[in-house]
C-alpha positions as CSV (number, residue, x, y, z in Angstrom):
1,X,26.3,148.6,-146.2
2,X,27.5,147.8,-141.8
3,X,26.3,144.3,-140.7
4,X,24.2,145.6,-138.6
5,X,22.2,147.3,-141.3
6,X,20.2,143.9,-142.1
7,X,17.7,143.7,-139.2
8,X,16.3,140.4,-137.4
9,X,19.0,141.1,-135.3
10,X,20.6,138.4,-137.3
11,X,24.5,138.7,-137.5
12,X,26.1,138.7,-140.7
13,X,29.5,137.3,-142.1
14,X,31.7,137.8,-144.9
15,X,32.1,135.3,-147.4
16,X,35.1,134.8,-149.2
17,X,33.5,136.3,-152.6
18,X,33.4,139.4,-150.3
19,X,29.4,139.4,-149.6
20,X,27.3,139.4,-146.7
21,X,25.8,136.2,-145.8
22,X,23.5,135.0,-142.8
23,X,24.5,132.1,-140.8
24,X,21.5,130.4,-141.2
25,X,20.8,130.8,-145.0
26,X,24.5,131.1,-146.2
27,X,26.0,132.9,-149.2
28,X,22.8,132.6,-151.5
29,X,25.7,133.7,-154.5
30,X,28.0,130.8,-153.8
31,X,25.3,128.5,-153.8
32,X,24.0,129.2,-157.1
33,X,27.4,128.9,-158.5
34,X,28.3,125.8,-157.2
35,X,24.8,124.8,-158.5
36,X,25.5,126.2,-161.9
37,X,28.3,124.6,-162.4
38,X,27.0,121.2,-161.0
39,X,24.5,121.7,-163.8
40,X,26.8,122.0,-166.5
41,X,28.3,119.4,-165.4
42,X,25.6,116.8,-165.5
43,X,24.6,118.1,-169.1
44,X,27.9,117.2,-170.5
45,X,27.9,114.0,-168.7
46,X,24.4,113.6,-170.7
47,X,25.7,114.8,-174.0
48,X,28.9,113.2,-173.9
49,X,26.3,110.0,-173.5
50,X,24.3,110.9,-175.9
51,X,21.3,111.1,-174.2
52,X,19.1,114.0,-175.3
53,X,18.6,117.3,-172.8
54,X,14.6,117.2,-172.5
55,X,14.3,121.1,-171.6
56,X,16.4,121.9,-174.6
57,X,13.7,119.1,-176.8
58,X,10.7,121.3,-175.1
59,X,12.1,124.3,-176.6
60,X,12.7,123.5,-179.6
61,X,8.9,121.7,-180.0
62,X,8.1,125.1,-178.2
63,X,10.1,127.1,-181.3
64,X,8.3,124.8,-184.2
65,X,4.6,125.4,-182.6
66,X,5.1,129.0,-182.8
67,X,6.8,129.0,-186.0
68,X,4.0,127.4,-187.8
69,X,1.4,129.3,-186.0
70,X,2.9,132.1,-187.6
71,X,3.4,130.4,-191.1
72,X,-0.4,130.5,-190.9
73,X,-0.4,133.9,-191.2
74,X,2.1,134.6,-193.8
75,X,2.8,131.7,-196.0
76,X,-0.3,129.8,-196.0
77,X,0.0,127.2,-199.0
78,X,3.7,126.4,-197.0
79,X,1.6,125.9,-194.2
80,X,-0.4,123.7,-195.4
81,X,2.3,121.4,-196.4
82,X,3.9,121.5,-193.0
83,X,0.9,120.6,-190.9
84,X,0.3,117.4,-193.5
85,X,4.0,116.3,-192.8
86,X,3.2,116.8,-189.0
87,X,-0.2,115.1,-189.1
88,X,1.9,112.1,-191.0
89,X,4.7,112.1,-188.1
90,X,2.4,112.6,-185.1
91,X,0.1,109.6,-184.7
92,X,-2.4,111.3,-181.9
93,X,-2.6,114.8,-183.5
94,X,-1.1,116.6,-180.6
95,X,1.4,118.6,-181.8
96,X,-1.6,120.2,-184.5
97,X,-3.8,120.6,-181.9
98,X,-1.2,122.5,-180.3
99,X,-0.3,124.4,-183.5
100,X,-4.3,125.4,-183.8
101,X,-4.5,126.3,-180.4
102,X,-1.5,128.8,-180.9
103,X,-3.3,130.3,-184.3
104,X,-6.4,130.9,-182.7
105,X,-4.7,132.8,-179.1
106,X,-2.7,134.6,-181.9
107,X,-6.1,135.6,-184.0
108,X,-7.4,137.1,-180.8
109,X,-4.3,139.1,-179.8
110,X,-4.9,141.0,-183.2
């Protein structure tokens, strides 16, 4: 692909990871490596201080809502004896609400 294939007029450069760029946006592919690794970075910094990754906490809640929800379905008397350790745990029934919520979108998937 020539240059002067990418319209707007706009000229275009190479970049040193041998890609076209535009002057005004730069190398979109540089950029999201240097932010890649800037995030890496700053999640080791985190671990390394112990202090937990909150996307990787959502996921997992994310993992145990669905997993119940689905517990429902195929164990039920396991079930049961999750959702009373979770009622004991979560003080303002949120987490069961969520798990019910999940059950009944699954129900009317079926």
């Amino acid at each position: 692909m020539e240059p002067s294939d990418f319209g707007r007029g706009a000229e275009r450069f190479i970049c040193e990871c041998g890609r076209y760029y535009d002057w005004i946006e730069g190398c979109t592919h540089c950029k999201s490596n240097r932010m890649r690794i800037l995030m890496a970075r700053k999640v080791a910094e985190k671990r390394a201080k112990g202090i937990p990754i909150k996307s990787w906490q959502k996921r997992g809640q994310k993992a145990y809502i669905s997993r119940l929800a689905k517990m429902y379905f195929t164990h039920t008397i396991k079930y049961l004896k999750a959702i009373e350790r979770l009622e004991e745990r979560d003080g303002n029934r949120k987490r069961v609400n969520q798990v019910k919520r999940r059950i009944v979108k699954i129900t009317k998937s079926l």
